[in-house]
ROTOR-718689 format. One record per residue (C-alpha): z, x, y; residue in three letters. Coordinates in steps of 0.05 Angstrom, whole numbers, plus 5000, padded with zeros to 4 digits. Each point is the difference from the previous one (the first is absolute). Example, Ala and Ser with C-alpha at 12.3 -4.5 7.8 and 13.67 -1.06 7.14 Angstrom:
REM residues 2
+------+------+------+-----+
!    w !    u !    v ! res !
+------+------+------+-----+
! 5156 ! 5246 ! 4910 ! ALA !
! 4987 ! 5027 ! 5069 ! SER !
+------+------+------+-----+
END
This chain:
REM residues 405
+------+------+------+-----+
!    w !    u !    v ! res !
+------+------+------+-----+
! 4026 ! 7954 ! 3286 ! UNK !
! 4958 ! 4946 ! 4964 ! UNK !
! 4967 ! 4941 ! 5023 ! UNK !
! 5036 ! 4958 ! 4941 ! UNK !
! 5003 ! 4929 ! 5038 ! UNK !
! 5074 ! 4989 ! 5033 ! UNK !
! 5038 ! 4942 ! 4964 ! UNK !
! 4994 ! 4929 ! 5042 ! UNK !
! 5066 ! 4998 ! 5038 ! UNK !
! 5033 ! 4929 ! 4964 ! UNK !
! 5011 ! 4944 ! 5040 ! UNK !
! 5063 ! 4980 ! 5031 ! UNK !
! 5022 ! 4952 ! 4943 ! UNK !
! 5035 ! 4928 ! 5024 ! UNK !
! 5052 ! 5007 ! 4927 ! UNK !
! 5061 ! 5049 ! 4997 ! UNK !
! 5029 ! 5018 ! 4926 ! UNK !
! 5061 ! 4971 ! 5003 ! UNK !
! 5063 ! 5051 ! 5001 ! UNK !
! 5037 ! 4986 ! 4934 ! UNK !
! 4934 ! 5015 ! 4967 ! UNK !
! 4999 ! 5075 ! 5013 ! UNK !
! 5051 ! 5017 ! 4954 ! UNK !
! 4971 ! 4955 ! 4948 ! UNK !
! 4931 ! 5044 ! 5011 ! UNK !
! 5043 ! 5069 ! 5006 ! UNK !
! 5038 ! 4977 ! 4940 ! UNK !
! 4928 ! 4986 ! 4961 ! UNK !
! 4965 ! 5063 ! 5018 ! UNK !
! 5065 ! 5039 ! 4984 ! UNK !
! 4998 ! 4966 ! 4936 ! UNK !
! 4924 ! 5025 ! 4982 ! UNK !
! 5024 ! 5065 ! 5014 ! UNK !
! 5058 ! 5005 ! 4948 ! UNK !
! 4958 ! 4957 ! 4946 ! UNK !
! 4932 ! 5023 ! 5007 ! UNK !
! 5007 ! 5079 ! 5020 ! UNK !
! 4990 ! 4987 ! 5084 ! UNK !
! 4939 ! 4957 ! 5008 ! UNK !
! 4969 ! 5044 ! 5059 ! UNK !
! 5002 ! 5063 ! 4956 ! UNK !
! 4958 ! 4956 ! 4954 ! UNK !
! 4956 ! 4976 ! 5056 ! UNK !
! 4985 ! 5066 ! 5022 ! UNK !
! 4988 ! 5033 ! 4934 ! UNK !
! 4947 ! 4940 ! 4983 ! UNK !
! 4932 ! 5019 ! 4978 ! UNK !
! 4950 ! 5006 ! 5052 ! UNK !
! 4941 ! 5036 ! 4953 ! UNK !
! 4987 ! 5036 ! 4932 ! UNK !
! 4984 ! 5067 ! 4999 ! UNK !
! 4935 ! 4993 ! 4951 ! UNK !
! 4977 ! 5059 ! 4975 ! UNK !
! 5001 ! 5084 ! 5038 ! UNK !
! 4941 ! 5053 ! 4983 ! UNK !
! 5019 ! 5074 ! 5013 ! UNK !
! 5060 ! 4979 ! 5045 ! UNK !
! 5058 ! 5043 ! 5034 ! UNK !
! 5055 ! 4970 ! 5036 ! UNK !
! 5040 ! 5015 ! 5050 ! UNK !
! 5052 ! 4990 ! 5017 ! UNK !
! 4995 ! 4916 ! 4999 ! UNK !
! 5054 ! 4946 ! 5003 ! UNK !
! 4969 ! 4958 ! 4942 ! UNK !
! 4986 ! 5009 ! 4935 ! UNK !
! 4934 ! 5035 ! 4974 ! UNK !
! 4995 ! 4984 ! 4926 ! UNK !
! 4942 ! 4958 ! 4988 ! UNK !
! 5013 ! 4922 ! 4995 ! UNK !
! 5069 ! 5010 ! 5031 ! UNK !
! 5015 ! 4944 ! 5060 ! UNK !
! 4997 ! 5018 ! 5078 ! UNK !
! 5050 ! 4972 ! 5044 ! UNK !
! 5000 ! 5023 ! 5068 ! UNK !
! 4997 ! 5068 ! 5021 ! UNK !
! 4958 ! 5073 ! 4994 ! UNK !
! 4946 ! 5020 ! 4960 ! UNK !
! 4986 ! 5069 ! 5011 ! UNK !
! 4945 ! 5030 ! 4970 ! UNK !
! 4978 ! 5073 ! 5002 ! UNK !
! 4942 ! 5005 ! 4950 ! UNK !
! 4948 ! 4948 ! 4957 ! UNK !
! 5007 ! 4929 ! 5008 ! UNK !
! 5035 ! 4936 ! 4982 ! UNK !
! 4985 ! 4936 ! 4985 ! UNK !
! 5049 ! 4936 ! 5021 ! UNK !
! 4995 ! 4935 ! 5002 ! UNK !
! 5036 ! 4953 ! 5047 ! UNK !
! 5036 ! 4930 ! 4988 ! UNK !
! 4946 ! 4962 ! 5042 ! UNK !
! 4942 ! 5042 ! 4964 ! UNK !
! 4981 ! 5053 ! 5042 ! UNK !
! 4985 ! 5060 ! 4954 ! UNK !
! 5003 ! 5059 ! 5048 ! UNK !
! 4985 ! 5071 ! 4972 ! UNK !
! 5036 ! 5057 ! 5041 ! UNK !
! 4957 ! 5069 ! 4987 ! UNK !
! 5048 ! 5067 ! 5024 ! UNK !
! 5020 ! 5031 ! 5042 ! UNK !
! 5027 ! 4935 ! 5030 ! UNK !
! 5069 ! 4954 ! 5012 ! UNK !
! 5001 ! 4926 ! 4991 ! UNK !
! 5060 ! 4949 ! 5024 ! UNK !
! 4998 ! 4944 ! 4960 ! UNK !
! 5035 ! 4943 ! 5046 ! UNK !
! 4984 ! 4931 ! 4978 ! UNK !
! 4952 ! 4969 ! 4947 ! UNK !
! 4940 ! 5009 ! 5055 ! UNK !
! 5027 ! 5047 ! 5040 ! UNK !
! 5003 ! 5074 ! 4997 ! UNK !
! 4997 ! 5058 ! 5040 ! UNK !
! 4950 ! 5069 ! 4997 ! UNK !
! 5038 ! 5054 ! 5039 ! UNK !
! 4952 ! 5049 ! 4972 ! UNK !
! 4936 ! 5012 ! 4946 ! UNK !
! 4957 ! 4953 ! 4982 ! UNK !
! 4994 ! 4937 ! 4951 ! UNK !
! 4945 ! 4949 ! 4975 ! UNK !
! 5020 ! 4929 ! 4994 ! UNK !
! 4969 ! 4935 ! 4958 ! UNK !
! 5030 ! 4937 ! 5020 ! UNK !
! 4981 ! 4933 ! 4976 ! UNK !
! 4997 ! 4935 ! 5034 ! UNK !
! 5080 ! 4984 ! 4977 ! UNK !
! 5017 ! 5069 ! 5049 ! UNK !
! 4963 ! 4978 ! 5064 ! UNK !
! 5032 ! 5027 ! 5046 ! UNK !
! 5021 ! 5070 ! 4966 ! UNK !
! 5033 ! 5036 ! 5060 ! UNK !
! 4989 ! 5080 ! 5009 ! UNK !
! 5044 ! 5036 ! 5047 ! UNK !
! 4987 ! 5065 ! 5034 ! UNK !
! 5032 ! 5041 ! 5063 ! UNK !
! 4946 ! 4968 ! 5040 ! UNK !
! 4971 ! 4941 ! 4973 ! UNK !
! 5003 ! 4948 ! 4953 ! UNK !
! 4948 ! 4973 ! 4957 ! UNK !
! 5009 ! 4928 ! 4977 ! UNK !
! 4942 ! 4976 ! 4929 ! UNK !
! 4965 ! 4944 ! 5004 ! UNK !
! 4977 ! 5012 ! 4930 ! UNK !
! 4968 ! 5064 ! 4991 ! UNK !
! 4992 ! 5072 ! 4960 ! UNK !
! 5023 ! 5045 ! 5064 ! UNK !
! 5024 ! 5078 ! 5002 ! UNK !
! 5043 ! 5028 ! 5056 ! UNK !
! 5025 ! 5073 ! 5011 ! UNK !
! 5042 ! 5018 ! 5053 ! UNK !
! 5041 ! 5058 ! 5020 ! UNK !
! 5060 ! 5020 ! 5034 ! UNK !
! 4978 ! 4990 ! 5072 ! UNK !
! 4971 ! 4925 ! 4994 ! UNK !
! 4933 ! 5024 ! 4989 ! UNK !
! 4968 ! 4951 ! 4956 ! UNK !
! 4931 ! 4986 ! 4960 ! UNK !
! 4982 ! 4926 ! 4968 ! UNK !
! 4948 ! 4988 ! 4954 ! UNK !
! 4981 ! 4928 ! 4971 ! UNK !
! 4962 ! 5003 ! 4937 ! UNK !
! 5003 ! 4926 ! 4996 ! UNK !
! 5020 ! 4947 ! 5033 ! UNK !
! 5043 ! 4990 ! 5074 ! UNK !
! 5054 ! 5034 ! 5031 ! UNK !
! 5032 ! 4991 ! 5069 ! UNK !
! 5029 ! 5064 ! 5033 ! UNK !
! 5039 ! 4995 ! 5062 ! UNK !
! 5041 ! 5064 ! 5042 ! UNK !
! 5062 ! 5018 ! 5010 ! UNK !
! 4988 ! 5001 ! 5083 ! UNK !
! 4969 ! 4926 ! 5003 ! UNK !
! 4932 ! 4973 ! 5022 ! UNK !
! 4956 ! 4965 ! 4948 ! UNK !
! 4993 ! 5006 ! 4929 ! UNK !
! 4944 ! 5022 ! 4961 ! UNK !
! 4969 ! 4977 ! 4941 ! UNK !
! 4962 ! 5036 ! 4944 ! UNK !
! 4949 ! 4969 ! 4953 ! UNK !
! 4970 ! 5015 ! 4937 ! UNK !
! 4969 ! 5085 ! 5010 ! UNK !
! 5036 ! 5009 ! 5067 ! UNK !
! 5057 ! 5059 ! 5020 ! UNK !
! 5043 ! 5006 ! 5047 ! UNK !
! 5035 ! 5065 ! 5038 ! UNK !
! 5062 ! 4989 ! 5025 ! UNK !
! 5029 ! 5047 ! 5052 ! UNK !
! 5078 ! 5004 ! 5028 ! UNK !
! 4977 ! 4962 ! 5065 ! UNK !
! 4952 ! 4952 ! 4978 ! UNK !
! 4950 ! 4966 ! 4949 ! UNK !
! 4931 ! 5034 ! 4991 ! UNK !
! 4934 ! 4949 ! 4987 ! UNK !
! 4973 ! 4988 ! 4946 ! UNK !
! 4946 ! 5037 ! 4961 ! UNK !
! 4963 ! 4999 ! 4936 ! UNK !
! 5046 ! 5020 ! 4945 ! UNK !
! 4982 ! 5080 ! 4977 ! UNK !
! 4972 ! 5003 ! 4933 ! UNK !
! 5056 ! 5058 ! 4997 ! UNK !
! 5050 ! 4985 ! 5042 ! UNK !
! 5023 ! 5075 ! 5040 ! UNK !
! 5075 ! 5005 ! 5000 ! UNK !
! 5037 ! 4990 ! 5068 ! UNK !
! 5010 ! 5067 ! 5024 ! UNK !
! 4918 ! 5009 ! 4994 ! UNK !
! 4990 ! 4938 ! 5031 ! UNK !
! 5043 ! 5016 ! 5065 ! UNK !
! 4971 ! 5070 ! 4998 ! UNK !
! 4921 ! 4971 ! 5010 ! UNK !
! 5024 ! 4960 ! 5052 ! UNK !
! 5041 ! 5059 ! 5035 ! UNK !
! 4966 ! 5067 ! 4977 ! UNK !
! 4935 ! 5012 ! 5019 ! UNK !
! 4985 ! 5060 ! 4967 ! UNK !
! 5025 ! 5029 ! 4929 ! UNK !
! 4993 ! 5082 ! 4976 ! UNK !
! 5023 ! 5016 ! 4930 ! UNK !
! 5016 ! 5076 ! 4970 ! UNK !
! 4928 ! 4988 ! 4966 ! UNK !
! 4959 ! 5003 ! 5062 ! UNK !
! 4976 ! 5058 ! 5037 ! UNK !
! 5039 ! 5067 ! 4986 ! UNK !
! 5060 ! 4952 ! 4979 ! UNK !
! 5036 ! 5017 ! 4943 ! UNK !
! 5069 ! 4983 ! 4954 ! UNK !
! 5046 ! 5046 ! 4948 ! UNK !
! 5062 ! 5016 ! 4981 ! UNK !
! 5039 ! 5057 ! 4994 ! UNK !
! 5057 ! 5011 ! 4949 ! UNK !
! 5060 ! 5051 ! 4990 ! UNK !
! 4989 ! 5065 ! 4960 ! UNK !
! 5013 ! 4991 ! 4929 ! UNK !
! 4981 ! 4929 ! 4987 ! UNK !
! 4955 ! 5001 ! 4941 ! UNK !
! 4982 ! 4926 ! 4987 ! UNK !
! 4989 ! 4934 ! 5024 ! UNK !
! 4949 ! 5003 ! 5052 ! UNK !
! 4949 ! 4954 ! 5020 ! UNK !
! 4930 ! 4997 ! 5013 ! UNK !
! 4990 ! 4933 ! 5040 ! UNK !
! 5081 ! 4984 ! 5024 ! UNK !
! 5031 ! 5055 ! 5059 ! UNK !
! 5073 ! 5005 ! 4963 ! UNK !
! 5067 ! 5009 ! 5050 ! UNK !
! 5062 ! 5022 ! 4970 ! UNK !
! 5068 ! 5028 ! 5028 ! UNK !
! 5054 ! 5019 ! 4965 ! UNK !
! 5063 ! 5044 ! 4990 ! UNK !
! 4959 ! 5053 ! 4952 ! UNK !
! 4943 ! 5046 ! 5024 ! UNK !
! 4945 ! 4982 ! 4949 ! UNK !
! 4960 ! 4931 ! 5004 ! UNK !
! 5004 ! 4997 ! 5075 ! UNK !
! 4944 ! 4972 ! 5036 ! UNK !
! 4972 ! 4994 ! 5059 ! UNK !
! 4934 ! 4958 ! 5024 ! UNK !
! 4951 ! 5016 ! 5054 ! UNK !
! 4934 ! 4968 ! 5030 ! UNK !
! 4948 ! 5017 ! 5053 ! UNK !
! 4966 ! 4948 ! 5051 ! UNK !
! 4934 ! 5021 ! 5026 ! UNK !
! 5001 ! 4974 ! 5069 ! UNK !
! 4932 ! 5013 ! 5007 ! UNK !
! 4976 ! 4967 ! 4940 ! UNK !
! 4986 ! 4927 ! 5050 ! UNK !
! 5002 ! 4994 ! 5071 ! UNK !
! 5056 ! 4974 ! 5012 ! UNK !
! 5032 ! 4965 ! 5052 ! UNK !
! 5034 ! 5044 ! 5066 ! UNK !
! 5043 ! 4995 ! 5014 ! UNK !
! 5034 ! 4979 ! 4930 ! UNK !
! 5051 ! 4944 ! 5016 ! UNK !
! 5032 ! 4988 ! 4929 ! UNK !
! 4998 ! 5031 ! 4930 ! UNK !
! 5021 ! 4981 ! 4934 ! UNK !
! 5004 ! 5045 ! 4938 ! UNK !
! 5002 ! 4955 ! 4937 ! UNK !
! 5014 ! 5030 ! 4928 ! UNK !
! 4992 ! 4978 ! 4937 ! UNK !
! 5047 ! 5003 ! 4954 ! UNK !
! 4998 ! 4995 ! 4909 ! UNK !
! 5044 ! 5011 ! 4954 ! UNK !
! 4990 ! 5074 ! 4981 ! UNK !
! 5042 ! 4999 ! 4932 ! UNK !
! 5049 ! 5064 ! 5008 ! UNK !
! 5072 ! 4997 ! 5006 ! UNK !
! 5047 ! 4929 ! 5005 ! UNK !
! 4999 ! 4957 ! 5053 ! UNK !
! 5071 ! 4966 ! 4983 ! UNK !
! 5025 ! 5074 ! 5014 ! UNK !
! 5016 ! 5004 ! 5077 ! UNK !
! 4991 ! 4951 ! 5058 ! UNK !
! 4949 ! 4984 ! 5061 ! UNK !
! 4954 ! 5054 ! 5014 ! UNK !
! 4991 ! 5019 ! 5065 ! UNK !
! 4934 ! 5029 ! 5028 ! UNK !
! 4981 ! 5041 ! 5061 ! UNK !
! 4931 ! 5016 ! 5026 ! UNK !
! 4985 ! 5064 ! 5039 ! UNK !
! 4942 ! 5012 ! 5052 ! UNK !
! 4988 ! 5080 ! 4992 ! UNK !
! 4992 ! 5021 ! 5072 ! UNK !
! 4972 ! 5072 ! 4985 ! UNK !
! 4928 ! 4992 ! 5003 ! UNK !
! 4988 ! 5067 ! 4966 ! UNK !
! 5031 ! 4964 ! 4937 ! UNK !
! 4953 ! 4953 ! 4990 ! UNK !
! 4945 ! 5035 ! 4956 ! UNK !
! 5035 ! 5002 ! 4932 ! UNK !
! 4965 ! 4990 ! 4944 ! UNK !
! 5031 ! 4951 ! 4945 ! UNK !
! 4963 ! 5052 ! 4947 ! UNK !
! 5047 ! 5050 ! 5025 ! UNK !
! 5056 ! 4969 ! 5032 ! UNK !
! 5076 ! 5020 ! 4966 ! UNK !
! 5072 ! 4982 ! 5009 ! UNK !
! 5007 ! 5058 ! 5051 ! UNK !
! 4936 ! 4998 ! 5038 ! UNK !
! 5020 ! 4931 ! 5018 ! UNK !
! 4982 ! 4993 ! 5083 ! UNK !
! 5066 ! 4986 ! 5025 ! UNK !
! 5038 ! 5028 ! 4937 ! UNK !
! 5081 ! 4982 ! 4996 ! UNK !
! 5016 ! 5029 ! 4930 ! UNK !
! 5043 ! 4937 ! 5002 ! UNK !
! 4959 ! 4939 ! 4963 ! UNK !
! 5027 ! 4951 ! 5050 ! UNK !
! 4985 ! 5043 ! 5053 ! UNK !
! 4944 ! 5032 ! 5044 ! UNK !
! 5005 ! 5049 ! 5052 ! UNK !
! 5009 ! 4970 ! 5068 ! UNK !
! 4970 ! 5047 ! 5053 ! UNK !
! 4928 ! 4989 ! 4962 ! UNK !
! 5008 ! 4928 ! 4994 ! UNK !
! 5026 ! 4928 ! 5020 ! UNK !
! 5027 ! 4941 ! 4965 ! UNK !
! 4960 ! 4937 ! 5021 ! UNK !
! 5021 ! 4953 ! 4954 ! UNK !
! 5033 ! 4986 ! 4934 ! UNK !
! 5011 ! 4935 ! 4951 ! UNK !
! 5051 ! 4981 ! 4940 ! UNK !
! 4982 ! 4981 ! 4927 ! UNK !
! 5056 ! 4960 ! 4974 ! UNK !
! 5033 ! 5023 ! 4934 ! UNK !
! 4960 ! 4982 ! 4939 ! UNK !
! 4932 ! 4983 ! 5051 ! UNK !
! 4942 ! 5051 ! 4983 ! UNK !
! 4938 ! 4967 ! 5013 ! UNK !
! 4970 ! 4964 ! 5062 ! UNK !
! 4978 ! 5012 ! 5067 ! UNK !
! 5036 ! 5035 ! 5053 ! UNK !
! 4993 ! 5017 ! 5071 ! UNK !
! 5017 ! 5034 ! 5059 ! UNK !
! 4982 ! 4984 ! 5080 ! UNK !
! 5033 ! 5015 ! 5055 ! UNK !
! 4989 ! 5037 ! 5077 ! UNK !
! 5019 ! 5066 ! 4961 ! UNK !
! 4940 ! 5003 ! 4952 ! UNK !
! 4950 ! 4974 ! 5053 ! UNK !
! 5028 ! 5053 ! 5048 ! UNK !
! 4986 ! 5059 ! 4956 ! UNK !
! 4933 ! 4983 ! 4989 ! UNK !
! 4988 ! 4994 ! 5075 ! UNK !
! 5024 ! 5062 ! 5007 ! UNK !
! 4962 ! 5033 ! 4937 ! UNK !
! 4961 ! 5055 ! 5024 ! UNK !
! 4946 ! 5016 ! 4948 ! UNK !
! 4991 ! 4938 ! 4970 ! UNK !
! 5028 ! 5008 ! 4932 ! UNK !
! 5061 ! 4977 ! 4994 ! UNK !
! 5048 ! 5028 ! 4941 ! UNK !
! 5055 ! 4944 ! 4973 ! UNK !
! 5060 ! 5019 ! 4945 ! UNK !
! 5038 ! 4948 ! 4969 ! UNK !
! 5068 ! 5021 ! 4967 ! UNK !
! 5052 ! 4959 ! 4971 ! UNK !
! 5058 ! 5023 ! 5039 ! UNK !
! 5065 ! 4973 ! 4969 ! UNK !
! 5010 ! 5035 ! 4936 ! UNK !
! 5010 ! 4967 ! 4928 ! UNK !
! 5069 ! 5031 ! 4960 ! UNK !
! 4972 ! 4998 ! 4945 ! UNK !
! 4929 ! 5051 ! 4976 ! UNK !
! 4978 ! 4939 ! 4956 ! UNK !
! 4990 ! 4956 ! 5048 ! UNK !
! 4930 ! 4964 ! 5032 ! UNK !
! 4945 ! 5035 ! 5020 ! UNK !
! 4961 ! 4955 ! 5052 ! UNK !
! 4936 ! 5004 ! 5008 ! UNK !
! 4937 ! 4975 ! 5044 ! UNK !
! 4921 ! 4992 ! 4991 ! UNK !
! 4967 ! 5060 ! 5017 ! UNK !
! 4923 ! 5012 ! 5016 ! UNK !
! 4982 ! 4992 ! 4924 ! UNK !
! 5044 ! 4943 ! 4977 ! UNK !
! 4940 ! 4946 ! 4962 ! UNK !
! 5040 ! 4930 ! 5030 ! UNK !
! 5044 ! 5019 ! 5064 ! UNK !
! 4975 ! 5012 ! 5063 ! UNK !
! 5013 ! 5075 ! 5031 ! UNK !
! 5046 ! 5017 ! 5055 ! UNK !
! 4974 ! 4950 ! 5056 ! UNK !
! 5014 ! 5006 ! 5070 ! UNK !
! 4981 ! 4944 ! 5048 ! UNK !
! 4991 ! 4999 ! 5075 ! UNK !
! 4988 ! 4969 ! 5061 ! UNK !
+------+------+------+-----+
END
């Protein structure tokens, strides 16, 4: 799925190696194998960069080695938190900043299947080679960051220097100079622009070009809380909406936001929505205890439920109450989306979209619209993670964000 150039076929040659020298050669490369410990295992454990130096990193679970100064043959580098620092053979010094997962392939080639990385290559790695699901970028000398994701979306910035991009689909490349960025897109190359003094991150970039409108649970009559179990006694939070389920009844929680509708004219009717959360570390329970959590988002669809006030809003008075913490009651609500955090992942963006959530606030009849957001598999264990999201006081992280168009 890259645009790697296809090896010249070779040309019919007018010289044939003469029959009684195949054993000779079989015999040879037999003979490397039983003196020298098999010379392709060799070959293919050869050093293709140094891993230089990692700042507040977490692996996961990556094919290579992760102790700084330890060599990187081919394979995975899989990075779930901080960065890392390595340098490759030719000189390329690429530093991979988490969540993110690097292929290294060849000595100026590697792949980004995910994340993001900034890359320095000197005049002796011309030619650097960057992979991606969609595109490849090939140096011509240059300082350049890319990010990409999961569905080929892409973003290029040159700090310094030249880089050529070309896509996946065909047509003609594009080159970036010195202060120029580039979006790239699963069908095709965007043009380029002046380089962002800070750079948005792909999903925000794709959402100004798709979403013409944006409503948080800060405007209007919009709101955000949480709601936990009776008897839990500590660990709340002030600027993070905490979710928990679990096999106890105490430290259960449950999160719930308001959308003023009204707050912007908006457009009718609504073709898409996205909801986008996000997510920080809140610090209670272990994240090594339990696996993926799974999320579900619930429209309430009683309209009478959707004055409640966060001042006095309990476990119980919940709209849509399910005593279960996974749970909410299903003839006052509807699911219109949900998302996975991966075991171990507790900060970041996440989203949902989907005909579902743009469908219920068609339908919405006063305007308000009431969300709840449970984590519906349970963890086995009471000490395990308590996620958590940025509420309508958090000092960094945006609030609950929904965009539409």
């Amino acid at each position: 799925s890259s645009l790697a150039p296809a090896p010249a076929k070779p040309r019919p040659s007018q010289w044939r190696f003469p029959k009684g020298l195949w054993k000779v050669a079989a015999a040879f490369v037999l003979g490397l194998g039983v003196a020298g410990g098999s010379w392709f295992t060799l070959h293919r454990s050869t050093s293709i960069a140094v891993l230089q130096e990692v700042e507040g990193a977490r692996w996961e679970s990556s094919t290579l080695p992760t102790e700084p100064g330890s060599p990187l043959p081919a394979g995975y580098l899989r990075l779930a938190e901080g960065l890392a620092r390595l340098r490759f053979q030719d000189g390329a010094e690429v530093t991979l900043e988490g969540p993110a997962e690097l292929e290294i392939i060849h000595r100026q080639l590697c792949r980004l299947h995910r994340g993001s990385l900034v890359a320095h290559v000197p005049d002796s790695a011309k030619g650097f080679t960057v992979l991606t699901k969609r595109a490849t970028l090939i140096d011509h000398g240059t300082d350049f960051g890319i990010s990409t994701d999961d569905e080929g979306r892409a973003s290029v910035h040159v700090m310094k220097g030249e880089v050529e991009l070309q896509h996946v689909t065909g047509g003609p490349s594009l080159r970036l100079l010195t202060q120029q960025m580039a979006a790239i897109t699963p069908d095709e190359l965007l043009p380029a622009t002046a380089l962002e003094l800070e750079p948005r991150s792909l999903r925000d970039q794709e959402s100004a070009r798709r979403f013409s409108h944006e409503i948080t649970t800060v405007s209007g009559r919009g709101a955000a809380a949480y709601v936990t179990s009776p008897g839990t006694e500590k660990h709340f939070s002030d600027t993070l909406l905490l979710i928990k389920n679990a096999r106890v009844t105490t430290f259960l929680r449950k999160a719930i936001l308001r959308f003023d509708l009204n707050s912007e004219k908006l457009p009718q009717p609504i073709q898409e929505a996205r909801l986008t959360l996000q997510f920080e570390t809140t610090g209670f329970g272990f994240a090594a205890l339990g696996g993926a959590a799974h999320f579900g988002v619930y429209a309430v669809t009683d309209d009478d439920q959707d004055s409640w006030s966060s001042e006095k809003l309990e476990w119980s008075n919940l709209p849509a109450f399910d005593a279960d913490p996974g749970r909410v009651d299903l003839t006052k609500a509807v699911k219109v989306g949900g998302f996975t955090m991966p075991r171990g992942i507790l900060r970041g963006s996440f989203s949902i979209e989907g005909p579902e959530l743009a469908e219920r606030l068609r339908q919405d009849g006063n305007q308000l619209v009431t969300l709840i957001i449970v984590r519906e598999n349970p963890l086995d264990q009471a000490s395990g993670v308590v996620h958590g999201f940025a509420g309508n006081h958090h000092p960094s992280l945006p609030p609950p964000t929904l965009r539409l168009r």
